[in-house]
C-alpha positions in Angstrom: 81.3 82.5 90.4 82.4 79.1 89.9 80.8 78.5 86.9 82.3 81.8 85.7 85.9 80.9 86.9 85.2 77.0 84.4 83.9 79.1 81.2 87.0 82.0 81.7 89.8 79.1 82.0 87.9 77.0 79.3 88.2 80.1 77.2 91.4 80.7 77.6 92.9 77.2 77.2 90.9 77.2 73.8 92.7 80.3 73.1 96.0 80.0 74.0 96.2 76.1 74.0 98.5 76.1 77.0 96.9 74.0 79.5 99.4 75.5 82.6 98.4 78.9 82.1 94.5 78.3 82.1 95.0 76.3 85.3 96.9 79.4 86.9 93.7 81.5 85.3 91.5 79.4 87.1 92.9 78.5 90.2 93.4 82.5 90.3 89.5 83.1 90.1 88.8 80.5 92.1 90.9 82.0 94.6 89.2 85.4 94.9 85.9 83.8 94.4 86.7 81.9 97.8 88.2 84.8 99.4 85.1 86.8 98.7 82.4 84.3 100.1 84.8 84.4 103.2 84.9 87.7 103.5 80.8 87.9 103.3 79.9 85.1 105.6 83.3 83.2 107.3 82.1 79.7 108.2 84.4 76.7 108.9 83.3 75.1 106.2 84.3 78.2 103.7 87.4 78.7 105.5 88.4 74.9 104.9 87.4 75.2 100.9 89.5 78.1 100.8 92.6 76.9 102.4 91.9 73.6 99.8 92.0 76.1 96.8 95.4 77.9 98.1 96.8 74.8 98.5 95.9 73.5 95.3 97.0 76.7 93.4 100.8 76.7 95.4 101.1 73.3 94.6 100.3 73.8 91.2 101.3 76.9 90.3 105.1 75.5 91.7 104.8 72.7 90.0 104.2 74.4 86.4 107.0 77.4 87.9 109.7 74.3 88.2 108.7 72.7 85.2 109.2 75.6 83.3 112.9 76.8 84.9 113.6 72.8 84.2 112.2 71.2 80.9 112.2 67.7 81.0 114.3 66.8 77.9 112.9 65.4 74.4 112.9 61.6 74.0 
């Protein structure tokens, strides 16, 4: 599902050449893909790569979400 989650964002930063939104894409997939291995078999160790993935996608999916209500200005 990984793997899956790398080719899908790949293919849609080649197509839309907006590197923010095939984050988001990805960190989306990656996302359920976690959520479904927890849901199958819950170990700590799946739990804990979860909780890394939400993290990473608030953080970054903020990050892009502030950058985008406040443009840094053109030098």
């Amino acid at each position: 599902m990984t793997g899956l989650a790398l080719v899908v964002g790949t293919l849609v930063l080649a197509r839309t050449c907006r590197p923010e939104v095939a984050l988001v894409v990805l960190l989306e997939l990656m996302t359920g893909a976690g959520l479904l291995r927890l849901a199958v078999d819950p170990t700590v160790t799946r739990v804990a790569t979860a909780a890394g993935i939400l993290l990473v996608r608030r953080l970054s999916v903020g990050a892009i979400t502030a950058r985008r209500a406040h443009p840094l200005p053109a030098a």
